[in-house]
Backbone and ligand atoms as CSV (ligand in chain L), in Angstrom:
chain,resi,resn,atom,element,x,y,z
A,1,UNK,N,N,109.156,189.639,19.313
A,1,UNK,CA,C,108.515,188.319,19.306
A,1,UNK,C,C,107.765,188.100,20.625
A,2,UNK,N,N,106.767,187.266,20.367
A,2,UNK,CA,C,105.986,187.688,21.826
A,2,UNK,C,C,106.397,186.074,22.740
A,3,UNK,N,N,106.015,186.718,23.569
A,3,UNK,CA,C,106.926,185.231,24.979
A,3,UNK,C,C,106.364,185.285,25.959
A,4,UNK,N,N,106.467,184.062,26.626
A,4,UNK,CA,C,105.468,183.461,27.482
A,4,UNK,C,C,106.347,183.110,28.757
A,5,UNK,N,N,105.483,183.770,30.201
A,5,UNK,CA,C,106.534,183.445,31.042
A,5,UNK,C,C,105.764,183.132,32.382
A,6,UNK,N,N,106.598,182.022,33.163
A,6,UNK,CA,C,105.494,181.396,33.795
A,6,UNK,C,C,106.030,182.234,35.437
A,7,UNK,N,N,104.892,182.746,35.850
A,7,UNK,CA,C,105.332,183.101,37.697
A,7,UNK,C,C,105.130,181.690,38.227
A,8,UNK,N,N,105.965,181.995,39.592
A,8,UNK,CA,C,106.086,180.655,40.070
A,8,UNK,C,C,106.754,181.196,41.607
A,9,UNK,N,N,106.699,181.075,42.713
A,9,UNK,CA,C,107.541,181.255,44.160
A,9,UNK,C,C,108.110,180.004,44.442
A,10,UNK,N,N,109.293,179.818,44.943
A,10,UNK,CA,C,110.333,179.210,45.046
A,10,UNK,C,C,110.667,179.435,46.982
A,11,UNK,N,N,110.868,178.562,47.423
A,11,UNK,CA,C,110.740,178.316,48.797
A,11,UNK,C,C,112.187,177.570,48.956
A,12,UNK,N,N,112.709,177.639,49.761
A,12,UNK,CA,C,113.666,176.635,50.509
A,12,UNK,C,C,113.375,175.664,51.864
A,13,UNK,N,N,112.402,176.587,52.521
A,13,UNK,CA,C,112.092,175.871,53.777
A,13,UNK,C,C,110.726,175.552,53.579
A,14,UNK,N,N,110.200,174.798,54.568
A,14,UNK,CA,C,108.940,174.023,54.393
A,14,UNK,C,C,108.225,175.360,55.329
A,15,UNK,N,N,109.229,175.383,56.388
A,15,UNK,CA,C,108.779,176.412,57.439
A,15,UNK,C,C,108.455,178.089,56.700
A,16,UNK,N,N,108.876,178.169,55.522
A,16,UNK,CA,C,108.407,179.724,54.921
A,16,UNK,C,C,107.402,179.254,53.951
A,17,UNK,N,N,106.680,178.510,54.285
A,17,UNK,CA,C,104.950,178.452,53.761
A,17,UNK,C,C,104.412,178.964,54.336
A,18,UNK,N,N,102.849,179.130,53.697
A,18,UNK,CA,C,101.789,179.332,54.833
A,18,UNK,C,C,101.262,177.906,55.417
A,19,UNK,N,N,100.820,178.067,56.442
A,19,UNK,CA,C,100.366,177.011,57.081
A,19,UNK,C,C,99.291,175.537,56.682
A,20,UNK,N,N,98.798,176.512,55.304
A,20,UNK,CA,C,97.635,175.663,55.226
A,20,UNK,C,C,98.499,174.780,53.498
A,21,UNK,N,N,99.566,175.265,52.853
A,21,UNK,CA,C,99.893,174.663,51.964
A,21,UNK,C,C,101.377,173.765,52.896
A,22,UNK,N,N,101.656,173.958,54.002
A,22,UNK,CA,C,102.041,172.948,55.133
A,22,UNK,C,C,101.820,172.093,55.428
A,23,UNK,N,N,100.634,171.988,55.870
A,23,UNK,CA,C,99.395,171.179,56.314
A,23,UNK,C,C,99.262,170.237,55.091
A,24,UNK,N,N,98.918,170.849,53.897
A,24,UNK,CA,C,98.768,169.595,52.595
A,24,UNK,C,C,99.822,169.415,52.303
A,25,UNK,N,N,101.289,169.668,51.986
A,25,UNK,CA,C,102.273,169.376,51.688
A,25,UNK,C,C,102.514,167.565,52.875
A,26,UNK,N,N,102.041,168.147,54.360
A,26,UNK,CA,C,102.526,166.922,55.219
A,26,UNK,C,C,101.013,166.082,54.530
A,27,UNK,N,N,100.457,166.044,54.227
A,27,UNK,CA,C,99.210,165.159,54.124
A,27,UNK,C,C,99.974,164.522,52.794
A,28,UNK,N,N,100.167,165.023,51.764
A,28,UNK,CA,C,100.804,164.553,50.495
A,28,UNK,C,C,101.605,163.659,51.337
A,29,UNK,N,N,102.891,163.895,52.030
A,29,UNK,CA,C,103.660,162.902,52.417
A,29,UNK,C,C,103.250,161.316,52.816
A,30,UNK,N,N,102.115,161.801,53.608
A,30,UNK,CA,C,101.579,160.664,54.433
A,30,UNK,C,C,100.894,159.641,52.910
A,31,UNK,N,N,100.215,160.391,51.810
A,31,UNK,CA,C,99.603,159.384,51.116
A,31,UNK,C,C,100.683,158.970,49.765
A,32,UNK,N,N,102.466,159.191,50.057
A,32,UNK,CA,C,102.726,157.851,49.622
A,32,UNK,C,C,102.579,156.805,49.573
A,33,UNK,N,N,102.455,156.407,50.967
A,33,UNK,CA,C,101.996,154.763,51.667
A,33,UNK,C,C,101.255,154.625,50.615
A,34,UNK,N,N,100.833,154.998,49.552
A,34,UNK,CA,C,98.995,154.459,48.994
A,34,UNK,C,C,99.316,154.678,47.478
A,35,UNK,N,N,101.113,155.026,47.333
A,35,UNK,CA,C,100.993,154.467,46.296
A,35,UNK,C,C,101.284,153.093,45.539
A,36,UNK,N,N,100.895,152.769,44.345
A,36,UNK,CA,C,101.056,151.535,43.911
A,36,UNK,C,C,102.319,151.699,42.668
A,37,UNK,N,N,103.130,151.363,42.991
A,37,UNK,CA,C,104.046,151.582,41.427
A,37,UNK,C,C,105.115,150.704,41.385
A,38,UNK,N,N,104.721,149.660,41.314
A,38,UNK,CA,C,105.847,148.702,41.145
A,38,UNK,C,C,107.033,148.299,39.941
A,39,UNK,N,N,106.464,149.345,39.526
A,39,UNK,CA,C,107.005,149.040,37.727
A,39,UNK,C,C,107.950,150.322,37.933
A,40,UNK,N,N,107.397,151.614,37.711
A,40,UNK,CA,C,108.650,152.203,37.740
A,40,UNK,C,C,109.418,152.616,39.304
A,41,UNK,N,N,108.983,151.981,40.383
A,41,UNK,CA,C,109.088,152.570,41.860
A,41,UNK,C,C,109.372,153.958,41.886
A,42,UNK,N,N,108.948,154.724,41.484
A,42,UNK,CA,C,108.384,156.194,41.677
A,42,UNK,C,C,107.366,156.986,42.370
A,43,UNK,N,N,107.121,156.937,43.477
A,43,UNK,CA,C,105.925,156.854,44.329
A,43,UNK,C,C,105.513,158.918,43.885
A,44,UNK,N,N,104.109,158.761,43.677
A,44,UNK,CA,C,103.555,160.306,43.751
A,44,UNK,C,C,102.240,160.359,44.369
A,45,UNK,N,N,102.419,161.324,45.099
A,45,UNK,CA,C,101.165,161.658,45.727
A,45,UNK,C,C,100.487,163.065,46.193
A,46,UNK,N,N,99.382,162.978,45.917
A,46,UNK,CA,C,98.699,164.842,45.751
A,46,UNK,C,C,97.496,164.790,47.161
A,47,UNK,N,N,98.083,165.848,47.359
A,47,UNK,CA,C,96.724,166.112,48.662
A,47,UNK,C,C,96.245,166.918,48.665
A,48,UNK,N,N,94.735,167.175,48.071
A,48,UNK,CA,C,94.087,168.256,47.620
A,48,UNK,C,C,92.939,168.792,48.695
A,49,UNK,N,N,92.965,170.018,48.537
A,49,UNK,CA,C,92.229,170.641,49.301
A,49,UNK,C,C,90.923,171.110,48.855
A,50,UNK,N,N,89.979,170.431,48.878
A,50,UNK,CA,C,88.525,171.379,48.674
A,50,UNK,C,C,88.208,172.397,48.918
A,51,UNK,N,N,86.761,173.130,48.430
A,51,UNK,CA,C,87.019,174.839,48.733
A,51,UNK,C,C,86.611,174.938,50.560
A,52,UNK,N,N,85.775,173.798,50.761
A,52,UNK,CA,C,85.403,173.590,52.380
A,52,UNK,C,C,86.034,173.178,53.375
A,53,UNK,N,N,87.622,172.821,52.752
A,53,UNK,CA,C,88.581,172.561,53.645
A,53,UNK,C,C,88.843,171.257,53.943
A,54,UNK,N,N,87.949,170.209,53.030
A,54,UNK,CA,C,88.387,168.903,53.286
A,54,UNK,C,C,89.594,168.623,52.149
A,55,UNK,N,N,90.372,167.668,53.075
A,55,UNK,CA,C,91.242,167.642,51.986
A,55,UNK,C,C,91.200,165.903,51.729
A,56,UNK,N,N,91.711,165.681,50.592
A,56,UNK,CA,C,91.467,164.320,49.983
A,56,UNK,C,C,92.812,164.210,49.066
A,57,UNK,N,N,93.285,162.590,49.040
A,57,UNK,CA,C,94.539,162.376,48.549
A,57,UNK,C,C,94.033,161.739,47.668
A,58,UNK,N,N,95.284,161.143,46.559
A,58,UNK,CA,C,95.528,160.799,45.492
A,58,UNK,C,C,96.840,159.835,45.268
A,59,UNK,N,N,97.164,158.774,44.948
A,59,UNK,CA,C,98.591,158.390,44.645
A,59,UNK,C,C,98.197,157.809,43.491
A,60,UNK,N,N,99.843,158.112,42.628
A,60,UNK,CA,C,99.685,157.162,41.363
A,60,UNK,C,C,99.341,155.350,41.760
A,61,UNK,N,N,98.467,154.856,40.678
A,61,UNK,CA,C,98.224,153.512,40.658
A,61,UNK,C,C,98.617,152.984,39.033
A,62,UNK,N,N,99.663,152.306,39.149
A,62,UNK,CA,C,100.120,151.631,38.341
A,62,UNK,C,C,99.655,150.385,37.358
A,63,UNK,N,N,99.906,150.178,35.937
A,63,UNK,CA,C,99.248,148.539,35.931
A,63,UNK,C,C,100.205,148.035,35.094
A,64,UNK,N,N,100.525,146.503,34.804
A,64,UNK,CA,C,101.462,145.974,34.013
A,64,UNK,C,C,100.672,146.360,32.736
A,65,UNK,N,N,99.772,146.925,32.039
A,65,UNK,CA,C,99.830,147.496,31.115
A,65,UNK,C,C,100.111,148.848,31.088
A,66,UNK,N,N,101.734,149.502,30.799
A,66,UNK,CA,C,101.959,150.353,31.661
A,66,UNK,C,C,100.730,151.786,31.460
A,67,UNK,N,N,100.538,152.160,29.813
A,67,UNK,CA,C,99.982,153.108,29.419
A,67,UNK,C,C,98.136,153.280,30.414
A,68,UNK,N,N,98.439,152.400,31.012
A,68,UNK,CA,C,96.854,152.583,32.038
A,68,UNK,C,C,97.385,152.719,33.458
A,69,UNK,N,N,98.486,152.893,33.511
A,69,UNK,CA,C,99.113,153.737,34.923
A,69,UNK,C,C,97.906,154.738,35.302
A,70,UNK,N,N,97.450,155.376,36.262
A,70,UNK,CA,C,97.082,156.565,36.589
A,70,UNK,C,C,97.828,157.125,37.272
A,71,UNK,N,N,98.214,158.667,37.199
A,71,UNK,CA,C,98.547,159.873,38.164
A,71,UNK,C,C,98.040,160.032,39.393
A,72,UNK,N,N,98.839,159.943,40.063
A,72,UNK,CA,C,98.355,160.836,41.348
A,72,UNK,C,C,97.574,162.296,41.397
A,73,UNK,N,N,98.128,162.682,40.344
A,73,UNK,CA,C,97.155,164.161,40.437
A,73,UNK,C,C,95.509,164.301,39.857
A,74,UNK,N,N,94.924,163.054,38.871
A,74,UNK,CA,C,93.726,162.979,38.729
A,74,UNK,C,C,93.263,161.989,39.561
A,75,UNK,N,N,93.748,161.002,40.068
A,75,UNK,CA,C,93.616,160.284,41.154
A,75,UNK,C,C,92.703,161.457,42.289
A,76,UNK,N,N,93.388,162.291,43.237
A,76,UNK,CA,C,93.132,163.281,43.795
A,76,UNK,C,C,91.682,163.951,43.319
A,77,UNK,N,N,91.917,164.222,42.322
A,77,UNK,CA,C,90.264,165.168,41.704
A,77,UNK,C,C,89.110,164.285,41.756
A,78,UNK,N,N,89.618,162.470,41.553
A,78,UNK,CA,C,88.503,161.977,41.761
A,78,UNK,C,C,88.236,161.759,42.759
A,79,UNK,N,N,88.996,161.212,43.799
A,79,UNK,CA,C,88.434,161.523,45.154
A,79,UNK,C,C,87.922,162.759,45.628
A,80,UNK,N,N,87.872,163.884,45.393
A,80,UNK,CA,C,87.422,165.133,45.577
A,80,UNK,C,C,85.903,164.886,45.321
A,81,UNK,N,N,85.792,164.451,43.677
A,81,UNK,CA,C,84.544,164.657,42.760
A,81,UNK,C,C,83.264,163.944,43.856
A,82,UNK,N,N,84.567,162.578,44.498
A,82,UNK,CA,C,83.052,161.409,44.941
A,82,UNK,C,C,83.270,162.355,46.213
A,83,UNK,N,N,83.812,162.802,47.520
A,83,UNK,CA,C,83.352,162.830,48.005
A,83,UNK,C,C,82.562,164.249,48.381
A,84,UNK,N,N,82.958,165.332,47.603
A,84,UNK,CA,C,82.290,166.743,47.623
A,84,UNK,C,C,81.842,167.190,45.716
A,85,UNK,N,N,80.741,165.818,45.624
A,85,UNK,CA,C,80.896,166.459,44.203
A,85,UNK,C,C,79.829,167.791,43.723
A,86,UNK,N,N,80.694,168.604,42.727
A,86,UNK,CA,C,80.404,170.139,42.107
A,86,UNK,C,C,80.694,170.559,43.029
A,87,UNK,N,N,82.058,170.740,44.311
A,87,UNK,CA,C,83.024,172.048,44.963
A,87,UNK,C,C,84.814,171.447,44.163
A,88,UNK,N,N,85.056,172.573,44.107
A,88,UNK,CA,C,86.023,172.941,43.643
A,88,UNK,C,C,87.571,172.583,44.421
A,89,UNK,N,N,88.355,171.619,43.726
A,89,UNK,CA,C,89.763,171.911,44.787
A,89,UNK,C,C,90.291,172.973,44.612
A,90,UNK,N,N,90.904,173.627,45.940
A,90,UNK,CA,C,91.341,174.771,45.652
A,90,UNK,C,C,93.481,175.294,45.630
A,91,UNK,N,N,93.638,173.814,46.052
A,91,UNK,CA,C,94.959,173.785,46.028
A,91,UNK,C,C,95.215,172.353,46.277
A,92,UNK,N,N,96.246,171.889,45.735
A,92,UNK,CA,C,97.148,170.698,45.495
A,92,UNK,C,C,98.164,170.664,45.868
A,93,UNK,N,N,98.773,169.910,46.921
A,93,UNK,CA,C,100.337,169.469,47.570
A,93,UNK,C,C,100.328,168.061,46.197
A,94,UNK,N,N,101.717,168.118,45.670
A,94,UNK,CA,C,102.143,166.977,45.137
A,94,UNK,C,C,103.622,166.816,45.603
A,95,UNK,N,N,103.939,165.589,45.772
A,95,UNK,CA,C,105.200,165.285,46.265
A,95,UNK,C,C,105.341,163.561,45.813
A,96,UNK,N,N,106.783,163.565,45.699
A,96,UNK,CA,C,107.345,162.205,45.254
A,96,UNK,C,C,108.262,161.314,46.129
A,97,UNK,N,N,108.554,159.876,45.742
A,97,UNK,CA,C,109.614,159.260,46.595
A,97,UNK,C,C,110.121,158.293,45.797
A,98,UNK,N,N,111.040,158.049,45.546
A,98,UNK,CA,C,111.794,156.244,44.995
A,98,UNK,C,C,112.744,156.013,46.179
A,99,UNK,N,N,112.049,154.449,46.530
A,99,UNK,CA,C,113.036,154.180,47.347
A,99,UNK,C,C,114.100,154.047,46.940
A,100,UNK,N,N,115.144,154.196,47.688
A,100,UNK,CA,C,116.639,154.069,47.605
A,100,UNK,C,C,116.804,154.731,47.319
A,101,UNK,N,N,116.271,155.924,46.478
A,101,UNK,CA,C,117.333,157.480,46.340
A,101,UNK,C,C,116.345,158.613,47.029
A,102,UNK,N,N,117.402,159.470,47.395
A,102,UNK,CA,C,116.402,160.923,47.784
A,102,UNK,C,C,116.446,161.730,46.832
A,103,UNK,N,N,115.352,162.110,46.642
A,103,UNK,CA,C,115.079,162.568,45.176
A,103,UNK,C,C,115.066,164.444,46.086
A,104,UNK,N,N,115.185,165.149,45.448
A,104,UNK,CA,C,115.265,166.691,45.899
A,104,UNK,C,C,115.134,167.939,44.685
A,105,UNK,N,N,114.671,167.208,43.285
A,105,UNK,CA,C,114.020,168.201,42.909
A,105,UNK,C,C,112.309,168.150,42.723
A,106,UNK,N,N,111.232,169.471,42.572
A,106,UNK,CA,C,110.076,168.673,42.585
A,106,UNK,C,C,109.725,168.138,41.585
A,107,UNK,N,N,108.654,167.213,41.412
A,107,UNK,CA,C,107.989,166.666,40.138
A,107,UNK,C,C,106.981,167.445,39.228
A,108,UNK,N,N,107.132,167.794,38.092
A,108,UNK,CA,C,106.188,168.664,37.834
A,108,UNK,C,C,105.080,167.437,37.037
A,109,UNK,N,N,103.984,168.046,36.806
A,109,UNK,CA,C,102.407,167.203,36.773
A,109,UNK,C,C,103.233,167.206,35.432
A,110,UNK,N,N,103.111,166.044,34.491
A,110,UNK,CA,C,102.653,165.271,33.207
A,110,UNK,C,C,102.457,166.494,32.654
A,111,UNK,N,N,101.722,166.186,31.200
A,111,UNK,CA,C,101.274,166.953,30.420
A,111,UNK,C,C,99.708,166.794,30.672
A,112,UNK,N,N,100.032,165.825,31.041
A,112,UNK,CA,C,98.475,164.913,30.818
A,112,UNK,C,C,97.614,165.768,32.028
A,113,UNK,N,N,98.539,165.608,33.251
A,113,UNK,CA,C,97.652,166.041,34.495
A,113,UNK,C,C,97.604,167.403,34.000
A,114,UNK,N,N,98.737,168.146,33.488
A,114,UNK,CA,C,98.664,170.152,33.412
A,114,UNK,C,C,97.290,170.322,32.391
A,115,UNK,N,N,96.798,169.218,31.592
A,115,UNK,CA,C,95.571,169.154,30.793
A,115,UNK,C,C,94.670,169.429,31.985
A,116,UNK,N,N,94.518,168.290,32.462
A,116,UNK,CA,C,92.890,167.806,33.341
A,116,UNK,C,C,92.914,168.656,34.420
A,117,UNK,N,N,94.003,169.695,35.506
A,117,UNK,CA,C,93.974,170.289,36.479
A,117,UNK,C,C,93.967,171.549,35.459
A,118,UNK,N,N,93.988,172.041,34.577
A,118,UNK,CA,C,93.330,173.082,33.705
A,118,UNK,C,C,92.096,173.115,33.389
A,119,UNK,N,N,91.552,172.053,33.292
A,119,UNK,CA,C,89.892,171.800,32.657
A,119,UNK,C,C,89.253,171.940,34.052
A,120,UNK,N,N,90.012,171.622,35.066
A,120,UNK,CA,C,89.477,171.698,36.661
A,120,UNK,C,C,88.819,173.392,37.021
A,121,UNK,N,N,90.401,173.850,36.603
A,121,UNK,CA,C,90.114,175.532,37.083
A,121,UNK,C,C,88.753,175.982,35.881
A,122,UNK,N,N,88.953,175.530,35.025
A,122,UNK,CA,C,87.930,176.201,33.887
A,122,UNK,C,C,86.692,176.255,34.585
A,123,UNK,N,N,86.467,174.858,34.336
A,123,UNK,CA,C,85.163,174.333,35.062
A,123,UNK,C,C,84.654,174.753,36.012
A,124,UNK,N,N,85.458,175.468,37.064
A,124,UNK,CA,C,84.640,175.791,38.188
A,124,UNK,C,C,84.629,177.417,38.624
A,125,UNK,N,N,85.778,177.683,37.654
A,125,UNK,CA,C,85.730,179.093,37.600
A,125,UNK,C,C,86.521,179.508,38.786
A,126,UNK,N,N,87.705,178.733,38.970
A,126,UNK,CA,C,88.349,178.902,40.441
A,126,UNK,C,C,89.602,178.815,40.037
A,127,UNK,N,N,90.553,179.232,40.119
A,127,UNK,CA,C,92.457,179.310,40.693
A,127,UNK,C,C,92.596,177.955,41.484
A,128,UNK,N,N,93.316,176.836,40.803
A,128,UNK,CA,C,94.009,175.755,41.660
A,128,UNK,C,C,95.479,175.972,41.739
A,129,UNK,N,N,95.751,176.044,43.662
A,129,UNK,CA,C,96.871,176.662,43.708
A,129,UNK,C,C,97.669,174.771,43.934
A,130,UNK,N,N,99.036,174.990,43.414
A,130,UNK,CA,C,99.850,174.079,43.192
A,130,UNK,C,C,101.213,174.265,43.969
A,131,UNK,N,N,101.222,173.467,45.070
A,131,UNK,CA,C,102.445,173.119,45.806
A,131,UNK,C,C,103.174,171.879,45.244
A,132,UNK,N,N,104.632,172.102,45.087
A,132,UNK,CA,C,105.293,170.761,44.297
A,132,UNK,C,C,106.895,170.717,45.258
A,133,UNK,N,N,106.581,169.522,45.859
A,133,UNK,CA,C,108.440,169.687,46.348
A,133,UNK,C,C,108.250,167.842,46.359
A,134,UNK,N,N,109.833,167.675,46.373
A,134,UNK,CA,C,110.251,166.304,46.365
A,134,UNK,C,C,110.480,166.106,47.828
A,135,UNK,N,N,111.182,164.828,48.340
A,135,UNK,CA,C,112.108,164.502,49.663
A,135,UNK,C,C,112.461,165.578,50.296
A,136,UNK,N,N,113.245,166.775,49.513
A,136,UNK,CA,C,114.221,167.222,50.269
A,136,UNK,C,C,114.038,168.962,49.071
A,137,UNK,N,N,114.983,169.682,49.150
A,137,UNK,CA,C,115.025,170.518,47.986
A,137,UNK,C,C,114.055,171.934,47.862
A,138,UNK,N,N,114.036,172.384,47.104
A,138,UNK,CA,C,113.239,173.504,47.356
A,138,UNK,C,C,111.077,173.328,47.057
A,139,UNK,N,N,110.839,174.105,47.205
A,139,UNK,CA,C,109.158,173.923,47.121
A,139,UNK,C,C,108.834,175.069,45.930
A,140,UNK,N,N,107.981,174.335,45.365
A,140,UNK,CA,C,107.580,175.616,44.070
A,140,UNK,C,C,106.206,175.617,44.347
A,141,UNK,N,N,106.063,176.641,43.861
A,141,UNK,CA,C,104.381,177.229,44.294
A,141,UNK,C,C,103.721,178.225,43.379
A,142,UNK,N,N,102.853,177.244,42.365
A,142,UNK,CA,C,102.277,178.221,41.492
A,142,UNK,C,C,100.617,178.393,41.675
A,143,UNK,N,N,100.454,179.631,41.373
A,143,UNK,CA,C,99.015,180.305,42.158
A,143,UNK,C,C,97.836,179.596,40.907
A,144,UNK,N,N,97.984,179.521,39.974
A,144,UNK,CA,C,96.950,178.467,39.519
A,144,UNK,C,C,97.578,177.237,38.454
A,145,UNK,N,N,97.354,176.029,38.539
A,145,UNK,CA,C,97.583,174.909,37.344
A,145,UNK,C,C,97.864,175.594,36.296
A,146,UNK,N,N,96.618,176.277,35.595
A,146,UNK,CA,C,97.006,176.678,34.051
A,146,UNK,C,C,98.097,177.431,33.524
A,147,UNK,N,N,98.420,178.060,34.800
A,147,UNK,CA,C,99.764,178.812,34.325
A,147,UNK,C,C,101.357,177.788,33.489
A,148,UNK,N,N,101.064,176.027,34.497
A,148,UNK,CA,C,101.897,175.565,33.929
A,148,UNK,C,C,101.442,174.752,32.551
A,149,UNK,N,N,100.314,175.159,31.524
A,149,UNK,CA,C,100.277,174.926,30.442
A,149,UNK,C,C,99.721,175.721,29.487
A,150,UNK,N,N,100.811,177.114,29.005
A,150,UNK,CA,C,100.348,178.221,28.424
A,150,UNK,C,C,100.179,177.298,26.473
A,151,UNK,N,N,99.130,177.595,26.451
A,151,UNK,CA,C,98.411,177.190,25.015
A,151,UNK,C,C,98.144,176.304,25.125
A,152,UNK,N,N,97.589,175.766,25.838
A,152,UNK,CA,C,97.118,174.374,26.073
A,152,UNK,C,C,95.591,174.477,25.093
A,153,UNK,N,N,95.134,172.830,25.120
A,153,UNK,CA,C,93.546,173.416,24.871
A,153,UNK,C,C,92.435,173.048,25.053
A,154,UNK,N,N,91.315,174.156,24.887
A,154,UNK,CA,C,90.192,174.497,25.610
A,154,UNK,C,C,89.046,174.077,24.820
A,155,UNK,N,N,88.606,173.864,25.896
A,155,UNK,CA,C,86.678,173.331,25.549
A,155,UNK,C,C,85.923,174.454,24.756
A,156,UNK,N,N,86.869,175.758,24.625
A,156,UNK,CA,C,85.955,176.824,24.509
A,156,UNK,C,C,85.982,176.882,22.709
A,157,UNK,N,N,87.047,175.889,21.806
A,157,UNK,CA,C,86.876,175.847,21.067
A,157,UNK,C,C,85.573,174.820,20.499
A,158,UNK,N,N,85.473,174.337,21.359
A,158,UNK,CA,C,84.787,173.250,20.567
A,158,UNK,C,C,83.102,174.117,20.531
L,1,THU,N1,N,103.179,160.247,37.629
L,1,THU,C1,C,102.234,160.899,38.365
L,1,THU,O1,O,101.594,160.303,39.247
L,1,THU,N2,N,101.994,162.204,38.100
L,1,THU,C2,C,102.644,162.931,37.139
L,1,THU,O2,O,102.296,164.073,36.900
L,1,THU,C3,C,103.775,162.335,36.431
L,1,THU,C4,C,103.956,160.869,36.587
L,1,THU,C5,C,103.408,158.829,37.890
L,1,THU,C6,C,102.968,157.913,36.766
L,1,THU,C7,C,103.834,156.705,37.005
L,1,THU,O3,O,103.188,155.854,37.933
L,1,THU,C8,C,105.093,157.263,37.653
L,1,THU,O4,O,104.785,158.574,38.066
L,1,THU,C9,C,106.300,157.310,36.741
L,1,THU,O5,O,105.982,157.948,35.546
């Protein structure tokens, strides 16, 4: 039977990264402050890196109609789009917080975001690499989005 299996690197320390998914991992941290989520207090936030090295954040923004919540992780692409638009992000720090608990496993993107950060890589013909850790806990690190949505689907049908 045929089977589907996702690679993925698994970290314990922040300190056995490379420097530059470091660097966005602490930038992710910093753009909790910016999230809005009063409804479920779940704070997420993505700090994406352009292919030119600017990097640009994202936090979820919430609304009392909940189903018009936005993600932090397309949040991120649109700030990318306005301020380097047609370059490519080339990696994503996402990280989470609720106050009052320390959360220590990571968050993995929606279905919704593993859609739109797939249509990302398509589109530009580029590998978006994906850093994911919570508070505390280990760091996962997968070398492109699409890997975390095998059969997903593509524009290429239409
Ligand atoms: N959320 C994200 O920002 N990204 C995801 O990939 C999953 C969920 C947000 C949406 C909502 O504001 C909160 O997390 C709880 O679902």
């Amino acid at each position: 039977m045929p089977r589907v299996t996702i690679d993925f690197s698994s970290f314990s320390e922040i300190t056995d990264l490379p420097p530059a998914d470091r660097e966005l991992l602490a930038a992710a941290t910093t753009g909790l402050a910016h999230s809005y989520a009063p409804y479920s207090n779940f704070r997420v936030a993505a700090a994406a890196r352009l292919q030119d090295g600017t990097i640009v954040m994202g936090a979820n923004i919430e609304n009392a109609a909940y189903p018009m919540c936005i993600c932090a992780e397309p949040n991120a692409l649109a700030a990318a789009a306005s301020v380097k638009p047609g370059m490519p992000v080339v990696s994503m720090a996402v990280t989470v917080k609720a106050p009052g608990r320390v959360l220590s496993a990571p968050a993995s993107p929606c279905g919704s975001c593993r859609q739109i950060l797939s249509e990302h890589e398509s589109r530009f013909g580029h590998d978006l690499r994906l850093i994911l850790r919570a508070e505390t806990g280990p760091i996962y690190v997968f070398d492109r989005a699409s890997d975390l949505l095998p059969f997903g689907f593509s524009g290429e049908l239409l």
